[in-house]
N, CA, C and O atoms as a GROMACS GRO file, in nm:
protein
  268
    1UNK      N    1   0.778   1.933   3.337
    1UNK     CA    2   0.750   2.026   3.229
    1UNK      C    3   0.600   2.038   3.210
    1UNK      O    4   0.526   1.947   3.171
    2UNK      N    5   0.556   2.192   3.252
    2UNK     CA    6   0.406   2.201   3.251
    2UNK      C    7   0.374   2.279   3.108
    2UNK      O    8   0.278   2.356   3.117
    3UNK      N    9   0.422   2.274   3.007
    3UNK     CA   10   0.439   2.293   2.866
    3UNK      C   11   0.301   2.299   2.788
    3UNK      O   12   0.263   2.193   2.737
    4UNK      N   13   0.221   2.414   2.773
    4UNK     CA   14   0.128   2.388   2.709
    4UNK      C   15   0.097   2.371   2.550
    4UNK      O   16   0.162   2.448   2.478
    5UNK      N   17   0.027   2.300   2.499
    5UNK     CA   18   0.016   2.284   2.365
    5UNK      C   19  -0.098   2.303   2.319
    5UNK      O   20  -0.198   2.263   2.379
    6UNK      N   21  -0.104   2.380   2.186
    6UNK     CA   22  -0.212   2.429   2.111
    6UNK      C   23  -0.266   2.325   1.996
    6UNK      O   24  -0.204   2.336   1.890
    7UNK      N   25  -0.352   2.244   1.996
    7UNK     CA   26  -0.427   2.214   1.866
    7UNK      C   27  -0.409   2.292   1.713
    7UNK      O   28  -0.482   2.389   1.696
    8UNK      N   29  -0.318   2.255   1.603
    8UNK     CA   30  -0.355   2.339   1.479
    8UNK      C   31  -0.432   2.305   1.417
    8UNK      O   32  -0.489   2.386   1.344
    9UNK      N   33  -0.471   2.166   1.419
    9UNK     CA   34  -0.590   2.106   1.308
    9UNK      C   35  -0.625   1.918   1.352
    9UNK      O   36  -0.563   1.812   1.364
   10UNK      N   37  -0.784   1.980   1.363
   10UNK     CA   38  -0.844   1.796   1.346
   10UNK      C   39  -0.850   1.727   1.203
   10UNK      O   40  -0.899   1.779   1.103
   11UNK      N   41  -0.812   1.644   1.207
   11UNK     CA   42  -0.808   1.529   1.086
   11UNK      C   43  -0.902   1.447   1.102
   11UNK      O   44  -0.904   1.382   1.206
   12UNK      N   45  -1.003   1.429   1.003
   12UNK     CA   46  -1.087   1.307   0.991
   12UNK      C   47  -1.010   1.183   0.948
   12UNK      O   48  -0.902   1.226   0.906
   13UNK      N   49  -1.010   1.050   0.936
   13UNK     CA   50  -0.934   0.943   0.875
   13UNK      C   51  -1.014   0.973   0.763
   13UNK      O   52  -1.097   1.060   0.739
   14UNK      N   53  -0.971   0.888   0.705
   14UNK     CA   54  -1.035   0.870   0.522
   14UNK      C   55  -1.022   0.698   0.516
   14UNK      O   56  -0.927   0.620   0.529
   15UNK      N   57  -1.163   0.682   0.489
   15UNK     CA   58  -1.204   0.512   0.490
   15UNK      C   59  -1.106   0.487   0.311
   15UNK      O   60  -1.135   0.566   0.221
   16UNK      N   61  -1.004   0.379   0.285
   16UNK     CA   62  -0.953   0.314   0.210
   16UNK      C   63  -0.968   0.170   0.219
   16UNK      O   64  -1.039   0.099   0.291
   17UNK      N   65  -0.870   0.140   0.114
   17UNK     CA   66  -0.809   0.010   0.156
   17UNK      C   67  -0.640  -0.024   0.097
   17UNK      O   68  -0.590   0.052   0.014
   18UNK      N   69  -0.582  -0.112   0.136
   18UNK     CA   70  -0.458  -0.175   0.155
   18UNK      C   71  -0.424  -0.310   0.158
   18UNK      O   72  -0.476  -0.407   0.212
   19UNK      N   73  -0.311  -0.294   0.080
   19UNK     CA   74  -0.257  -0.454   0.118
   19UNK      C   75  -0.379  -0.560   0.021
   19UNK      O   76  -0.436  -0.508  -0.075
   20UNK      N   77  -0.397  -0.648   0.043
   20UNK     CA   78  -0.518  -0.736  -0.032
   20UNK      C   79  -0.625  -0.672  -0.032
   20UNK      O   80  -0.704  -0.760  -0.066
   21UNK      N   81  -0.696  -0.562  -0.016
   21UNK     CA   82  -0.802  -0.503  -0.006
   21UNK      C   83  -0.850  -0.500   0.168
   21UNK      O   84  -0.969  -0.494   0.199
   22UNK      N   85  -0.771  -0.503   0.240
   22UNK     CA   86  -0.835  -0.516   0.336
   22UNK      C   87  -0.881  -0.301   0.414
   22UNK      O   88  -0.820  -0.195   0.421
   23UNK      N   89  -1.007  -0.349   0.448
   23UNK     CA   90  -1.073  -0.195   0.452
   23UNK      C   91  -0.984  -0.138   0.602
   23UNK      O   92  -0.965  -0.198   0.707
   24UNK      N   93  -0.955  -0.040   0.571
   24UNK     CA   94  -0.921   0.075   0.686
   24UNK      C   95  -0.923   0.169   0.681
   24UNK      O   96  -0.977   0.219   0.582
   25UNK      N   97  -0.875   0.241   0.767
   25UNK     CA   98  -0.964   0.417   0.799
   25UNK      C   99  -0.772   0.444   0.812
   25UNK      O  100  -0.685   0.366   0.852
   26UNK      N  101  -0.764   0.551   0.772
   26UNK     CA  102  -0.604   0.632   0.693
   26UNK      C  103  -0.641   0.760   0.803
   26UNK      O  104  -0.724   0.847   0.779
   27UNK      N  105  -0.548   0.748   0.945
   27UNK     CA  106  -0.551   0.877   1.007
   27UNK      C  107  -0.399   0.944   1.005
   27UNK      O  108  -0.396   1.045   1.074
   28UNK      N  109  -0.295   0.918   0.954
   28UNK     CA  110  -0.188   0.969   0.907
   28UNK      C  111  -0.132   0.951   0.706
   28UNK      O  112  -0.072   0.853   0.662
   29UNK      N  113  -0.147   0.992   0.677
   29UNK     CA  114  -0.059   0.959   0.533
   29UNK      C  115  -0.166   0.994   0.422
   29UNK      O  116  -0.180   0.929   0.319
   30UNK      N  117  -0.252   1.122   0.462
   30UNK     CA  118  -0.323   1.145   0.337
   30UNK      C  119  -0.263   1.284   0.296
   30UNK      O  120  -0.176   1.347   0.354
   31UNK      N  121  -0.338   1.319   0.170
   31UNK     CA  122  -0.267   1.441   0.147
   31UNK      C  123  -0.297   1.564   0.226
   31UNK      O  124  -0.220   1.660   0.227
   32UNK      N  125  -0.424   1.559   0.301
   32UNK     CA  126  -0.461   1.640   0.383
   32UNK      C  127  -0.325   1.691   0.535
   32UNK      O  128  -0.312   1.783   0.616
   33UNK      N  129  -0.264   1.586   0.504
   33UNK     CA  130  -0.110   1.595   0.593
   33UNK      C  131   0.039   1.540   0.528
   33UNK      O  132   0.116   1.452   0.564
   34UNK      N  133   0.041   1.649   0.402
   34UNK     CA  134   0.152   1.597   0.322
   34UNK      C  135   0.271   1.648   0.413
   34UNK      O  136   0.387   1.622   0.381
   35UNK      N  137   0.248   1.707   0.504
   35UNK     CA  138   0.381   1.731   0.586
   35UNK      C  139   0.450   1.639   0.672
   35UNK      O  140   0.555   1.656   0.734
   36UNK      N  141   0.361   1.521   0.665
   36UNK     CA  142   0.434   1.430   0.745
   36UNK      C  143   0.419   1.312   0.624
   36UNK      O  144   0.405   1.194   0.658
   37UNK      N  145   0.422   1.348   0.497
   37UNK     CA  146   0.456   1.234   0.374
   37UNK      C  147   0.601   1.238   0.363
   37UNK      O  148   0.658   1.333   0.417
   38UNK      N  149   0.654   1.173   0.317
   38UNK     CA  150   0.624   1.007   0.262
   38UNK      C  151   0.600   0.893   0.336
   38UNK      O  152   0.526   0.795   0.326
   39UNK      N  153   0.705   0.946   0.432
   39UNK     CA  154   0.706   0.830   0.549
   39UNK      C  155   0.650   0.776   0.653
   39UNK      O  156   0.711   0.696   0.723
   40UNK      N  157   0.505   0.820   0.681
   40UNK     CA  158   0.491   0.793   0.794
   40UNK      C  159   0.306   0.776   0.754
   40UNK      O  160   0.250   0.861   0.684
   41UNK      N  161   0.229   0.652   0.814
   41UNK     CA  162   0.155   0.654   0.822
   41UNK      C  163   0.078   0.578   0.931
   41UNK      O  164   0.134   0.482   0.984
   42UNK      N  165  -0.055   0.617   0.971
   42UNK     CA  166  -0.089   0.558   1.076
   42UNK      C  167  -0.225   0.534   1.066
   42UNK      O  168  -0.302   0.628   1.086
   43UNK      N  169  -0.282   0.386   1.028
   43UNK     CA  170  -0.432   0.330   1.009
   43UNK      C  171  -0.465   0.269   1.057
   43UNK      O  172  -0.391   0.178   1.094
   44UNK      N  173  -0.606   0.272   1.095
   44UNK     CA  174  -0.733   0.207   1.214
   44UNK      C  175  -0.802   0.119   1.122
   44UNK      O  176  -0.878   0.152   1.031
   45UNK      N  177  -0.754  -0.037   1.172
   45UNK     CA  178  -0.858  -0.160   1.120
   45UNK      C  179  -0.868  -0.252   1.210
   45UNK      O  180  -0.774  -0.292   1.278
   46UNK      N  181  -0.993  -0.293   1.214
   46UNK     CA  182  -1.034  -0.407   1.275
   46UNK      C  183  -1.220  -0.464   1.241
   46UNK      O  184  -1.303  -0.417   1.163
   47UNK      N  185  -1.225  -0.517   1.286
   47UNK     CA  186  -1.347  -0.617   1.190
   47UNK      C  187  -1.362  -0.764   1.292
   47UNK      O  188  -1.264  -0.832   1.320
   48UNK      N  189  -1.515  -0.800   1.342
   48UNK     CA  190  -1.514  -0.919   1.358
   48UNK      C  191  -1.511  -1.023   1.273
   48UNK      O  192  -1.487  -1.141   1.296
   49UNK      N  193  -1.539  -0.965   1.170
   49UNK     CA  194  -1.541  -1.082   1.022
   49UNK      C  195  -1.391  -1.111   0.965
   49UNK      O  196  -1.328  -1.019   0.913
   50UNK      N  197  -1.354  -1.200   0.974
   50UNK     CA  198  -1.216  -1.216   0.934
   50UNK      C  199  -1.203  -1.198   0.790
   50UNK      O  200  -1.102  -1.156   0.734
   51UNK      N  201  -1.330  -1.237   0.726
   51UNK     CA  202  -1.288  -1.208   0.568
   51UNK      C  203  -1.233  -1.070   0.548
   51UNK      O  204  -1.156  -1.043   0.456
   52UNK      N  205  -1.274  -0.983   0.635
   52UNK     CA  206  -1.219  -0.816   0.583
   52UNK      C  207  -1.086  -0.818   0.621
   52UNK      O  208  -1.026  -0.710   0.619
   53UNK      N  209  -1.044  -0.890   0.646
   53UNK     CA  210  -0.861  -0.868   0.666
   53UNK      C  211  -0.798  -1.026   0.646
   53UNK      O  212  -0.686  -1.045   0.695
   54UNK      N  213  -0.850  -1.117   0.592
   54UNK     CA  214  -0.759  -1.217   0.647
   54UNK      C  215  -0.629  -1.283   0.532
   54UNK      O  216  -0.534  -1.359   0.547
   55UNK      N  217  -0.687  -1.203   0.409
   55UNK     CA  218  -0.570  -1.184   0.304
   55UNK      C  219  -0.467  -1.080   0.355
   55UNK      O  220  -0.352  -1.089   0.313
   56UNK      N  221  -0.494  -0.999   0.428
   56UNK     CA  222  -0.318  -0.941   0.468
   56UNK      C  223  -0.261  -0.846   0.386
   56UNK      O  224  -0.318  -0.768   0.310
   57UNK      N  225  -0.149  -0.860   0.408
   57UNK     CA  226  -0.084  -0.738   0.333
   57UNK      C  227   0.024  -0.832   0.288
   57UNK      O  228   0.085  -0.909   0.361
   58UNK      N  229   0.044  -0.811   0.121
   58UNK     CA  230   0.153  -0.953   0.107
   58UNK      C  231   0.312  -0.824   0.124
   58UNK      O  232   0.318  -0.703   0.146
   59UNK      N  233   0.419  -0.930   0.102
   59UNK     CA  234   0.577  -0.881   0.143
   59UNK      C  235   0.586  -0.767   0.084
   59UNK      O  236   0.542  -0.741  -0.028
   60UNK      N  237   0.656  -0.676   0.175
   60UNK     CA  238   0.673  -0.545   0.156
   60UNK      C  239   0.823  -0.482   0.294
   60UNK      O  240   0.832  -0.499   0.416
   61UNK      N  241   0.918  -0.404   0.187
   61UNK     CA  242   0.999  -0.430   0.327
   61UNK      C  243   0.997  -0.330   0.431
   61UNK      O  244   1.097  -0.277   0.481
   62UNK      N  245   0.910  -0.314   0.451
   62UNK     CA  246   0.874  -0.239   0.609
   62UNK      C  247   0.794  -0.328   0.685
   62UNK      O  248   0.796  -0.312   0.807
   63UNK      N  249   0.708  -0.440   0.626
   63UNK     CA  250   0.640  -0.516   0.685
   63UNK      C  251   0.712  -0.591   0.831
   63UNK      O  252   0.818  -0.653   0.834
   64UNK      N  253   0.610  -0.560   0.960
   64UNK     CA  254   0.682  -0.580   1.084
   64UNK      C  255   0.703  -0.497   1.150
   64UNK      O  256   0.687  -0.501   1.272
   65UNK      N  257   0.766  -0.355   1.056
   65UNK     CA  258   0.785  -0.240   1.174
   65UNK      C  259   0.700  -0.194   1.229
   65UNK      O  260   0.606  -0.134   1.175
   66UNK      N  261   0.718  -0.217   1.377
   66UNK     CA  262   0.632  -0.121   1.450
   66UNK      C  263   0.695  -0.021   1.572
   66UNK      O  264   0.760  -0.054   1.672
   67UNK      N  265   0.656   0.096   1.532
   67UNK     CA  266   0.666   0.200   1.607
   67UNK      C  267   0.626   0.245   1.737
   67UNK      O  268   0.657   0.358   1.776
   0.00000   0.00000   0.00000
């Protein structure tokens, strides 16, 4: 299937945070793409400093799923 596809729109992430405060960049689940709300989100973190993430995200029951 040589199926071509058109671009409708670039999304910037949006720098937040989550879970214990830990900082990340939100490239699915803002309102700028309420068409794919409620359910679905997709965020970019990482850090050599462990303090920026090493509190976590406490229990939550989706915690684990990965897609």
């Amino acid at each position: 299937m040589d199926k071509k596809r058109v671009i409708k729109r670039l999304v910037a992430g949006q720098s937040t945070t989550d879970g214990a405060g830990v900082n990340l960049t939100r490239i699915i689940g803002s309102p700028e793409l309420n068409m794919l709300d409620p359910f679905l989100l997709l965020d970019e973190f990482g850090s050599d400093n462990p303090d920026d993430y090493i509190a976590g995200f406490p229990p939550h029951p989706h915690r684990g799923f990965e897609t």
